[in-house]
PQR file of N, CA, C, O and H, with PARSE charges and radii, in Angstrom:
ATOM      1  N   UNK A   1      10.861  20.755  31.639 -0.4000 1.5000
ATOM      2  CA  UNK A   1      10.656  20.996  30.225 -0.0000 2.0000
ATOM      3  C   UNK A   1       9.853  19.866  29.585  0.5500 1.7000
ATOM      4  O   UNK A   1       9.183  19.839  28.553 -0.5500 1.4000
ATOM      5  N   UNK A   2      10.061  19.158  30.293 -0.4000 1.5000
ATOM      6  CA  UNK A   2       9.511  17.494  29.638 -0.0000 2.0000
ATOM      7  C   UNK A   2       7.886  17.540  29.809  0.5500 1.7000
ATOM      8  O   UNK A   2       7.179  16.961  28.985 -0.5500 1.4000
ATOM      9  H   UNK A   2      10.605  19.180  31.131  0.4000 1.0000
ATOM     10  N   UNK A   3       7.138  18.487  31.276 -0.4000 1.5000
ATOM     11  CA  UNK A   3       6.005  18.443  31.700 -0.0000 2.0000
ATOM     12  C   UNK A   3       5.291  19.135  30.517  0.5500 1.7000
ATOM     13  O   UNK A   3       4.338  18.844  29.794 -0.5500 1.4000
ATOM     14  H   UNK A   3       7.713  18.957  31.946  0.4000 1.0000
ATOM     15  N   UNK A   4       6.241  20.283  30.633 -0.4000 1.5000
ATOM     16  CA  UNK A   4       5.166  21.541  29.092 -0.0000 2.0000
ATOM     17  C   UNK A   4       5.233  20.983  27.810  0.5500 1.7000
ATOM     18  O   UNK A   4       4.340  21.335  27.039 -0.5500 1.4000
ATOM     19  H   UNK A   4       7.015  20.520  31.220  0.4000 1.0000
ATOM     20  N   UNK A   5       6.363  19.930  27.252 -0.4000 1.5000
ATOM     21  CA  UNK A   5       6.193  19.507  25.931 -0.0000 2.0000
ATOM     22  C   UNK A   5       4.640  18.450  26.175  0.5500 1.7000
ATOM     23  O   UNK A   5       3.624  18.498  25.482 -0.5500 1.4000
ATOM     24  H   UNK A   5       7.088  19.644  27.878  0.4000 1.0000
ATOM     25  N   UNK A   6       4.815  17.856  26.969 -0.4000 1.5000
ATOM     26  CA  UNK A   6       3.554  17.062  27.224 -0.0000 2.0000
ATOM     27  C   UNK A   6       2.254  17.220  27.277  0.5500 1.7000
ATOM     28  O   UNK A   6       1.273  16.633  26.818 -0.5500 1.4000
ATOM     29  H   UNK A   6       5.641  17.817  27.531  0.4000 1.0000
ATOM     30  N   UNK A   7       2.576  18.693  28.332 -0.4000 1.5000
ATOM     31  CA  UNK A   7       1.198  19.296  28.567 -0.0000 2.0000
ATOM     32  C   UNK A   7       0.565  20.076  26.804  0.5500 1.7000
ATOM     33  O   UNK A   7      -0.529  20.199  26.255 -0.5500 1.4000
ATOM     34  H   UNK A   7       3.372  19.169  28.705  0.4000 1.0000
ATOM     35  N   UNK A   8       2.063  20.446  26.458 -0.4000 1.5000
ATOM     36  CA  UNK A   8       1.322  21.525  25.523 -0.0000 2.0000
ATOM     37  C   UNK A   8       1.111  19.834  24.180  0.5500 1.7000
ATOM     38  O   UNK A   8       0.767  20.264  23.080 -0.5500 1.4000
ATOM     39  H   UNK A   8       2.952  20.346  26.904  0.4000 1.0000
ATOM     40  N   UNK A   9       1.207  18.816  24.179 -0.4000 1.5000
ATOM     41  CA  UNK A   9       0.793  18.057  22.978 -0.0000 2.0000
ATOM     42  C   UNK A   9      -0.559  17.140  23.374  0.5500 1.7000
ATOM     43  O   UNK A   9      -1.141  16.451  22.536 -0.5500 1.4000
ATOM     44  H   UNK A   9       1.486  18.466  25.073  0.4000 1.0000
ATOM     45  N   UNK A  10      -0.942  17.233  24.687 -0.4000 1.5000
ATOM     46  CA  UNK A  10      -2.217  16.885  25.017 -0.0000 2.0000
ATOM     47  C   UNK A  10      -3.093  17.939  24.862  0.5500 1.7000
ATOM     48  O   UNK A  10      -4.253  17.564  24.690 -0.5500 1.4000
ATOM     49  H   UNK A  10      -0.469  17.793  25.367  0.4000 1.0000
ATOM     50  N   UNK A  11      -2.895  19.356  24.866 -0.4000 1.5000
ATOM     51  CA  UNK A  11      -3.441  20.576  25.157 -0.0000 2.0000
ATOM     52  C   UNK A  11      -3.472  20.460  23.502  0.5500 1.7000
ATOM     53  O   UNK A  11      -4.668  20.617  23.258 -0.5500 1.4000
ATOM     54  H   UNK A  11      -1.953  19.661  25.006  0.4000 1.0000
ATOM     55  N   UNK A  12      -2.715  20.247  22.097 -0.4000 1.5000
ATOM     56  CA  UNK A  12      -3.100  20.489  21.083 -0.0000 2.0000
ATOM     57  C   UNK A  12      -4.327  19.172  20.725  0.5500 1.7000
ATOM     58  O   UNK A  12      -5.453  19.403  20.282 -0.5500 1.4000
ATOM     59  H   UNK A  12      -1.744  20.119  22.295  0.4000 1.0000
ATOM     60  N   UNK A  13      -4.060  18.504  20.878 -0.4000 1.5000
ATOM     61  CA  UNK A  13      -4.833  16.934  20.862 -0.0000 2.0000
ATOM     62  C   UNK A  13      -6.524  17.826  21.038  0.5500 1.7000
ATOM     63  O   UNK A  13      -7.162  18.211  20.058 -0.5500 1.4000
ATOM     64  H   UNK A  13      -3.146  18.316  21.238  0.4000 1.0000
ATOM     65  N   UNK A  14      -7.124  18.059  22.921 -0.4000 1.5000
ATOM     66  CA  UNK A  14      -8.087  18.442  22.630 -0.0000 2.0000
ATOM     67  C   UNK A  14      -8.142  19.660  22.467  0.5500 1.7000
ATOM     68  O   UNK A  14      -9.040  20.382  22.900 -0.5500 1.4000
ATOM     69  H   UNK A  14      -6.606  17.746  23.717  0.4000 1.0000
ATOM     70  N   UNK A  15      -7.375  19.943  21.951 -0.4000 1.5000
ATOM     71  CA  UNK A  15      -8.138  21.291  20.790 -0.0000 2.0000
ATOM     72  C   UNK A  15      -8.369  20.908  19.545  0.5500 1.7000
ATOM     73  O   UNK A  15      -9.120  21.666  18.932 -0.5500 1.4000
ATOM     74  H   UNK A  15      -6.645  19.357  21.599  0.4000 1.0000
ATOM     75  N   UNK A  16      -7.877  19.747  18.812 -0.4000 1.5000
ATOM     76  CA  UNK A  16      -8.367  19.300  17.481 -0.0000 2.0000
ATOM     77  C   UNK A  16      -9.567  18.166  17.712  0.5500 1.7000
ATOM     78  O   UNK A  16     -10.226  17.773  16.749 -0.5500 1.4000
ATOM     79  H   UNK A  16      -7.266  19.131  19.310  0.4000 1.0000
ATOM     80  N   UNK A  17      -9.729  17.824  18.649 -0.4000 1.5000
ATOM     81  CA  UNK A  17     -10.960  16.692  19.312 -0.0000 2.0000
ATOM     82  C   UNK A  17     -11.810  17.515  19.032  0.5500 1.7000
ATOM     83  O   UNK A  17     -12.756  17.119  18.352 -0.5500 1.4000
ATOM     84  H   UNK A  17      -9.194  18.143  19.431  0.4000 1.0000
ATOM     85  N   UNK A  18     -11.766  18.951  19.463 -0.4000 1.5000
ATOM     86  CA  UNK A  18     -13.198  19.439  19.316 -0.0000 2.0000
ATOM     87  C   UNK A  18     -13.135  20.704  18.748  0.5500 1.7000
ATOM     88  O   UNK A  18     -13.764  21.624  19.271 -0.5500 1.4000
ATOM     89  H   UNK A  18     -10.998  19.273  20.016  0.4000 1.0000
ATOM     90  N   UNK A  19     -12.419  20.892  17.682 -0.4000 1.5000
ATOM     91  CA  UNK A  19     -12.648  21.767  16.715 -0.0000 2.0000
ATOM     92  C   UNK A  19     -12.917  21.399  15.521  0.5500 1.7000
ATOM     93  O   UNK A  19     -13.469  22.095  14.669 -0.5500 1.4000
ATOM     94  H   UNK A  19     -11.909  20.144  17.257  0.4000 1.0000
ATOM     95  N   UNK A  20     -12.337  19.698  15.338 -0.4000 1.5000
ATOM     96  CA  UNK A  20     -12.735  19.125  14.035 -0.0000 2.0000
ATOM     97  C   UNK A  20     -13.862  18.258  14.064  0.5500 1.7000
ATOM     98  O   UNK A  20     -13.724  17.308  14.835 -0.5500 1.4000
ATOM     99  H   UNK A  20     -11.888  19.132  16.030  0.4000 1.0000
ATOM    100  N   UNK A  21     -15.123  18.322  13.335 -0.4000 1.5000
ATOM    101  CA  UNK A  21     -15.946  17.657  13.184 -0.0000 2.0000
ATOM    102  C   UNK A  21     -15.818  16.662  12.284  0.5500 1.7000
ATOM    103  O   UNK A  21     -15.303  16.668  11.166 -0.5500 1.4000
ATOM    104  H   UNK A  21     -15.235  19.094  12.708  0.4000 1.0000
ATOM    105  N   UNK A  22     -16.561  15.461  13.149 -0.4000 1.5000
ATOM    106  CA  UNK A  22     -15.980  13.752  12.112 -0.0000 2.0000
ATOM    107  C   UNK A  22     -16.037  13.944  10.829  0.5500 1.7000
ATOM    108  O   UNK A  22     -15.230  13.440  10.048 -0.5500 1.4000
ATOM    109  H   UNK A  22     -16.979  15.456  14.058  0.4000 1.0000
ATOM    110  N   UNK A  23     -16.974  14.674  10.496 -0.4000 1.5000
ATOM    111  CA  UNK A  23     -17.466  14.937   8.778 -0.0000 2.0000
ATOM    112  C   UNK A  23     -15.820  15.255   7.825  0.5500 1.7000
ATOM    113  O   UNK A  23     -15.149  14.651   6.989 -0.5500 1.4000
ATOM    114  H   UNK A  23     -17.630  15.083  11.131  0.4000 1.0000
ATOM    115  N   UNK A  24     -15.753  16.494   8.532 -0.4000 1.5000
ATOM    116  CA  UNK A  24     -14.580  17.020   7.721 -0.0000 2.0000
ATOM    117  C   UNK A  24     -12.999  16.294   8.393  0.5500 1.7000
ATOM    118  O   UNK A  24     -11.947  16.449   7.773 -0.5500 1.4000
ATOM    119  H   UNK A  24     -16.298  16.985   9.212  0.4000 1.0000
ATOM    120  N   UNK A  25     -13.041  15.745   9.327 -0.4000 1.5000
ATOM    121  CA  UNK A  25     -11.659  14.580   9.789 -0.0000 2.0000
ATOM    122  C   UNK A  25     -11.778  13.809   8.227  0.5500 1.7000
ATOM    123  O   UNK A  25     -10.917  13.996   7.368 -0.5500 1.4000
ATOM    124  H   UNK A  25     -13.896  15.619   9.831  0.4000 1.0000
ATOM    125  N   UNK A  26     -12.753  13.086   8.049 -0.4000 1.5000
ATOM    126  CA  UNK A  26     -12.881  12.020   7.243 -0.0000 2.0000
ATOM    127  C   UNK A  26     -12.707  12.316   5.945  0.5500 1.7000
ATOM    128  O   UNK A  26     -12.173  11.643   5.063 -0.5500 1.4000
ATOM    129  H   UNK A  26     -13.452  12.934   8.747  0.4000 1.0000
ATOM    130  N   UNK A  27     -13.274  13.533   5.895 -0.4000 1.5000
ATOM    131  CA  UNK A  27     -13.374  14.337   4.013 -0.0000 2.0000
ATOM    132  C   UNK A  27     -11.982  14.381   4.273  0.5500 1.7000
ATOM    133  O   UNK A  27     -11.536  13.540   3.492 -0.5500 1.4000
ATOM    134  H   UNK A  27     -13.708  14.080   6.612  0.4000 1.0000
ATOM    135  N   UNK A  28     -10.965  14.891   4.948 -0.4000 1.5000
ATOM    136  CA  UNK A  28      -9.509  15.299   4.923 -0.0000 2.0000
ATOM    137  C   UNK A  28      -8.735  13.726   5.161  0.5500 1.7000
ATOM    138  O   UNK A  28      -7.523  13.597   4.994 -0.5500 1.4000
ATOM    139  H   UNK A  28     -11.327  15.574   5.582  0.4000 1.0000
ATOM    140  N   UNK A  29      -9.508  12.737   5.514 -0.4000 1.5000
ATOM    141  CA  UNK A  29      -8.923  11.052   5.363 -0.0000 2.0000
ATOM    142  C   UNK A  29      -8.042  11.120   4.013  0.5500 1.7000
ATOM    143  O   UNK A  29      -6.877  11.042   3.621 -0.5500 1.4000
ATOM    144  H   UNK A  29     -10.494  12.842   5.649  0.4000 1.0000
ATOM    145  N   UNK A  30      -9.794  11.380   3.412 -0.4000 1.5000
ATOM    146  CA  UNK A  30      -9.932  10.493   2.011 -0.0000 2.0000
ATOM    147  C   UNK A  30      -9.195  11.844   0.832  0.5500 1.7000
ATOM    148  O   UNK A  30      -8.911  11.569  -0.334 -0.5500 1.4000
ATOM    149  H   UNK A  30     -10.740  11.444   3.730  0.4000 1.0000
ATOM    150  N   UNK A  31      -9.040  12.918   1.293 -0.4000 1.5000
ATOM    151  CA  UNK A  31      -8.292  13.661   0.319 -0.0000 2.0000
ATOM    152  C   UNK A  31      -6.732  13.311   0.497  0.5500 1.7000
ATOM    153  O   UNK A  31      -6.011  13.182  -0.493 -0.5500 1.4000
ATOM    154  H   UNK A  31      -9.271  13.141   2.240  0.4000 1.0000
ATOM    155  N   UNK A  32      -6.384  13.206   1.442 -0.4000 1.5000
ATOM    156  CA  UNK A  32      -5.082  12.495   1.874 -0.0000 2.0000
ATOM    157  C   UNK A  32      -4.606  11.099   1.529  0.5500 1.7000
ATOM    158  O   UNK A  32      -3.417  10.824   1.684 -0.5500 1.4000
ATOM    159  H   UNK A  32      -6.969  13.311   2.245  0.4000 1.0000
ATOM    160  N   UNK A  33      -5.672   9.983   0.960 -0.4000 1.5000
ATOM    161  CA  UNK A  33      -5.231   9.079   0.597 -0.0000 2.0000
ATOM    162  C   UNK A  33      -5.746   7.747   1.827  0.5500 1.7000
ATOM    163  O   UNK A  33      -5.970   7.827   3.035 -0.5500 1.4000
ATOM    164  H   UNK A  33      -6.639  10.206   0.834  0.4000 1.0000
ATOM    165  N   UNK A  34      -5.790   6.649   0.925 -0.4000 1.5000
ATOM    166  CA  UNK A  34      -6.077   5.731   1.811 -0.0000 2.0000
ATOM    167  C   UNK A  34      -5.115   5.482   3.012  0.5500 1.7000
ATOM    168  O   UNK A  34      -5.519   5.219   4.145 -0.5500 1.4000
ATOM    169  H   UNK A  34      -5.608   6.585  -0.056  0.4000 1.0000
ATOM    170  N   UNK A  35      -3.850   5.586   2.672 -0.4000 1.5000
ATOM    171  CA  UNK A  35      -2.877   4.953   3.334 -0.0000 2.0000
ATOM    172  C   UNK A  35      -2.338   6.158   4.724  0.5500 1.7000
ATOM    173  O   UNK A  35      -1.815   5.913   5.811 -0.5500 1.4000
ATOM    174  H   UNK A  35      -3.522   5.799   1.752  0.4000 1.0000
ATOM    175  N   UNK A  36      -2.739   7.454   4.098 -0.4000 1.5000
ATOM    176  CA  UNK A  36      -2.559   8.770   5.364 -0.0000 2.0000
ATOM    177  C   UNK A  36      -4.044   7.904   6.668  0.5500 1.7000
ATOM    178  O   UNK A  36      -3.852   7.613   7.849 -0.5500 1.4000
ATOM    179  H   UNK A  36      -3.164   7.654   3.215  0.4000 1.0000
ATOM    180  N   UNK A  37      -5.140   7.750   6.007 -0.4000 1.5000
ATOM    181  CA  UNK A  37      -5.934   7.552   6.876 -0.0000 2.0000
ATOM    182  C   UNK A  37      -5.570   6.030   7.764  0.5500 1.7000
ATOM    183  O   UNK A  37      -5.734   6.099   8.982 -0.5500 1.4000
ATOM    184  H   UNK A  37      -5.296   7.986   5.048  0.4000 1.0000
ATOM    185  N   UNK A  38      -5.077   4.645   7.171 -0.4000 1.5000
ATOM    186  CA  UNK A  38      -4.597   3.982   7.637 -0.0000 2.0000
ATOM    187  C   UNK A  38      -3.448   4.346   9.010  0.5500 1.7000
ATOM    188  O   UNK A  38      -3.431   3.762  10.093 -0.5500 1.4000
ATOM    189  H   UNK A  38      -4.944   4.588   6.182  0.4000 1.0000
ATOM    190  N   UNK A  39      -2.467   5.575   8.528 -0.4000 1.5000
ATOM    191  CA  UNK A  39      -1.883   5.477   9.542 -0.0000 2.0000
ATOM    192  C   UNK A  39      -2.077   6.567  10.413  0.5500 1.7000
ATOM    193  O   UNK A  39      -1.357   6.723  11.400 -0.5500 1.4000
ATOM    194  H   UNK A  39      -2.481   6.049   7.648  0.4000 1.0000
ATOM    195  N   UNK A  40      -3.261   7.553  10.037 -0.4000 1.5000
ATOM    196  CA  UNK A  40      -3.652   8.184  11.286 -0.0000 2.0000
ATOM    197  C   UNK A  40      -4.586   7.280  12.154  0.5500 1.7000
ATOM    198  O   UNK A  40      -4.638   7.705  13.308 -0.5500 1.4000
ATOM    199  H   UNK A  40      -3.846   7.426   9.236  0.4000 1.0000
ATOM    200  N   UNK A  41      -5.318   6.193  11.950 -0.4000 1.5000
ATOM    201  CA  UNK A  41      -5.958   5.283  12.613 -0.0000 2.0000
ATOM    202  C   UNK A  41      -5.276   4.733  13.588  0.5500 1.7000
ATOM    203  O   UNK A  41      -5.816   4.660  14.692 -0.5500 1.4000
ATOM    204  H   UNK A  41      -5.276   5.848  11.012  0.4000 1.0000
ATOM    205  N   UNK A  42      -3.912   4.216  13.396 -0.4000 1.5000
ATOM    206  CA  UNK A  42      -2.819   3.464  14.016 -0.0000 2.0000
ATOM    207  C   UNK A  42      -2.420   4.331  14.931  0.5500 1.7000
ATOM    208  O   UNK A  42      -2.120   3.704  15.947 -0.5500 1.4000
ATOM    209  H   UNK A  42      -3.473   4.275  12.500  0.4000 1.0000
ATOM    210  N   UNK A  43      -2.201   6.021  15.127 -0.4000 1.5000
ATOM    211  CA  UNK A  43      -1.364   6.504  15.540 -0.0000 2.0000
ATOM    212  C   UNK A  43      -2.519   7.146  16.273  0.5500 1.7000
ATOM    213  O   UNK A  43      -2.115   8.112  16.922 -0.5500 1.4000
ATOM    214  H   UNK A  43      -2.445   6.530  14.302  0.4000 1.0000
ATOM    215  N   UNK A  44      -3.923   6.923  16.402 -0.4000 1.5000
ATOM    216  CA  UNK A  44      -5.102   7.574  17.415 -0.0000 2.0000
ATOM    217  C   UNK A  44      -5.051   6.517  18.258  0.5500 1.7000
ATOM    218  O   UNK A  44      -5.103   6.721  19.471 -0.5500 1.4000
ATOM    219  H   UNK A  44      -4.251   6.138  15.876  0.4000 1.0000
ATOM    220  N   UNK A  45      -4.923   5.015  17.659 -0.4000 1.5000
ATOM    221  CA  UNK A  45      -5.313   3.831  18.765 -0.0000 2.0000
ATOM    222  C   UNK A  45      -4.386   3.790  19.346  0.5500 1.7000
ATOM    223  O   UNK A  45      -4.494   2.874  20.161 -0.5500 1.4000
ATOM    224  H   UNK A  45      -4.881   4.849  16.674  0.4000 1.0000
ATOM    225  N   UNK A  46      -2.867   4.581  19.473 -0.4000 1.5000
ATOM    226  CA  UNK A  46      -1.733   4.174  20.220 -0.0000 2.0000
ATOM    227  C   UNK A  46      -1.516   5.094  20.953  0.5500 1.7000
ATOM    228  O   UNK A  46      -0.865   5.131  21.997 -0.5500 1.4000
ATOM    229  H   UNK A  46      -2.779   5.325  18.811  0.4000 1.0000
ATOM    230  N   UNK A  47      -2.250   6.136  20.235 -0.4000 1.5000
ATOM    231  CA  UNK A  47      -2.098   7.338  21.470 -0.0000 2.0000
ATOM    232  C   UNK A  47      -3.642   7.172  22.451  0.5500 1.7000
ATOM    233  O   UNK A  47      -3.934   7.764  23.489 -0.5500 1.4000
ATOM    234  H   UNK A  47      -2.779   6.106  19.387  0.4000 1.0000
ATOM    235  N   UNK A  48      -4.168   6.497  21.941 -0.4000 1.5000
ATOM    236  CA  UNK A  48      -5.646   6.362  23.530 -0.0000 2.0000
ATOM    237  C   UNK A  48      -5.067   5.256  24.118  0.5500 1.7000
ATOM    238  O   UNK A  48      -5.081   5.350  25.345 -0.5500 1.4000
ATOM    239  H   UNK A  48      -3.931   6.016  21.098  0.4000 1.0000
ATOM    240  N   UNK A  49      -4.423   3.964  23.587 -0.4000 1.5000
ATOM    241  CA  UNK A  49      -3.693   2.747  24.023 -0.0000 2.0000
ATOM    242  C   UNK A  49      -2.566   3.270  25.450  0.5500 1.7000
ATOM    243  O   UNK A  49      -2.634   2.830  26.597 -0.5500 1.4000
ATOM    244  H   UNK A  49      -4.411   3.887  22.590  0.4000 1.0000
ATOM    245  N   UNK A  50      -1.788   4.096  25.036 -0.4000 1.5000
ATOM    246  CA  UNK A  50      -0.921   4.908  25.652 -0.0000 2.0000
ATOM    247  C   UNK A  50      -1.526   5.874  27.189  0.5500 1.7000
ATOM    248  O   UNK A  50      -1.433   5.559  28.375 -0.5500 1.4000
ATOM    249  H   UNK A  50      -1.733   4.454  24.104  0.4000 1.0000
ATOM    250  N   UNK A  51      -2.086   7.000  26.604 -0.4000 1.5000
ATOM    251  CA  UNK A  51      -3.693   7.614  27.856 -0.0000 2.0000
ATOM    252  C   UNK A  51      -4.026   7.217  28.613  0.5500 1.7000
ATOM    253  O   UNK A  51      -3.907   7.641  29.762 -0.5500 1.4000
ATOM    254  H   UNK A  51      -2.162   7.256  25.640  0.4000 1.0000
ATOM    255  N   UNK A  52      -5.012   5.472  27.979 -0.4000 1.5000
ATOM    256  CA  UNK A  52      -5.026   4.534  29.423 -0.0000 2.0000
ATOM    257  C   UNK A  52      -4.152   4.357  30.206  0.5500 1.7000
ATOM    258  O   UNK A  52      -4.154   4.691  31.391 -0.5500 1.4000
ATOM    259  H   UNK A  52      -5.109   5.127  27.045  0.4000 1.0000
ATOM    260  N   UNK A  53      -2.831   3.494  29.274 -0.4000 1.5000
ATOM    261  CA  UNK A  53      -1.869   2.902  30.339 -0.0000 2.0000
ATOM    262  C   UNK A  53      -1.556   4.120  31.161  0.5500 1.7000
ATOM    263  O   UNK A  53      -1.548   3.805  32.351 -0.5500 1.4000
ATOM    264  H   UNK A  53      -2.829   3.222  28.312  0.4000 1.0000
ATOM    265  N   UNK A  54      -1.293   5.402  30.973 -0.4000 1.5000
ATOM    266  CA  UNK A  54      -0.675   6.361  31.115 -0.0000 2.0000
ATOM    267  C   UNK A  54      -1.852   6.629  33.106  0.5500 1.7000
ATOM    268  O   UNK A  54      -1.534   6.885  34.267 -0.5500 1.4000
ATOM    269  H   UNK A  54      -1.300   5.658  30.006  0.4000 1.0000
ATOM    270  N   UNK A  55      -2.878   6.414  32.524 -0.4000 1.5000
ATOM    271  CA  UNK A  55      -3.935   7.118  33.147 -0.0000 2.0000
ATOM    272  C   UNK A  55      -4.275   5.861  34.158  0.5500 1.7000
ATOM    273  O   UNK A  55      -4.943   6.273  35.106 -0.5500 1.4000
ATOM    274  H   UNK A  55      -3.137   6.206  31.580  0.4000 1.0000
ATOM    275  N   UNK A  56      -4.010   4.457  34.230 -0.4000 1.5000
ATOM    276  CA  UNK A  56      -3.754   3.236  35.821 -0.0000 2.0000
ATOM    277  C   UNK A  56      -3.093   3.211  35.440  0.5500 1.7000
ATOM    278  O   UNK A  56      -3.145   2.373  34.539 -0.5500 1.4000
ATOM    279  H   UNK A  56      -3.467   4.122  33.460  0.4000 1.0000
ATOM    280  N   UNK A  57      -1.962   3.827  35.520 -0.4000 1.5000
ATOM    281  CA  UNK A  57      -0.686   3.278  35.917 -0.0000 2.0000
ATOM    282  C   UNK A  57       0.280   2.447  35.128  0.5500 1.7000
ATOM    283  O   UNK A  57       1.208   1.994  35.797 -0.5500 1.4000
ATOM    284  H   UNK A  57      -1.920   4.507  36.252  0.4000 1.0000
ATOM    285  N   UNK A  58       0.269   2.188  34.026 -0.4000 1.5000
ATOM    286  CA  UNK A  58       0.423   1.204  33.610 -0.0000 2.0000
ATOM    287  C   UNK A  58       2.104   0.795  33.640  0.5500 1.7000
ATOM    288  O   UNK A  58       2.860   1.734  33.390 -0.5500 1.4000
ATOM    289  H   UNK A  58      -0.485   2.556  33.483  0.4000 1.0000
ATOM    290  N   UNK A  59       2.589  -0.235  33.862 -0.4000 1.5000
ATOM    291  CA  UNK A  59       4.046  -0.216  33.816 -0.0000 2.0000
ATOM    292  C   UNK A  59       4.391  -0.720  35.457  0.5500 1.7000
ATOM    293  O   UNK A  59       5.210  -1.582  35.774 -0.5500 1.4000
ATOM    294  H   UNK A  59       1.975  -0.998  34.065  0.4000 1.0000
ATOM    295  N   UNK A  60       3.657  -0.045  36.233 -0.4000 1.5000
ATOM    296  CA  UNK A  60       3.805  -0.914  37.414 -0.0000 2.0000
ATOM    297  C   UNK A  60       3.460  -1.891  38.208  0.5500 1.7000
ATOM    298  O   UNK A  60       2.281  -2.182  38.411 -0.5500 1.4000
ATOM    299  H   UNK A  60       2.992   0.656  35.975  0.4000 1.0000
ATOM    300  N   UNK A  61       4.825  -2.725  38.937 -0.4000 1.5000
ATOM    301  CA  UNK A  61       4.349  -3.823  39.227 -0.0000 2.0000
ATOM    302  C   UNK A  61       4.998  -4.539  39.806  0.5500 1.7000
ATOM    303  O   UNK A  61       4.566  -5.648  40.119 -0.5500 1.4000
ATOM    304  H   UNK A  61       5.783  -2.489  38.772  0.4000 1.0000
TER
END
């Protein structure tokens, strides 16, 4: 159960990678507020931060 919650929240990820164009990500930043865009920034760099480690291995050693 743990594989399909995973699979299916990477599987939504690129489907919004490439259905949303930067233009309108950004127009929907700034209608949301400075501070929504602050912490969707935080929560893209921790989820590619995460991907890598995820993607060598990270943790072992």
């Amino acid at each position: 159960m743990k594989a399909l919650t995973s699979s299916a929240s990477y599987l939504i990820i690129f489907l919004l990678a490439f259905t949303l164009t930067s233009c309108e990500l950004v127009g929907d930043i700034f209608k949301g507020g400075v501070w929504t865009g602050v912490i969707l920034v935080f929560v893209v760099i921790g989820v590619v931060i995460f991907g890598i480690a995820k993607l060598f291995g990270g943790g072992k050693g």
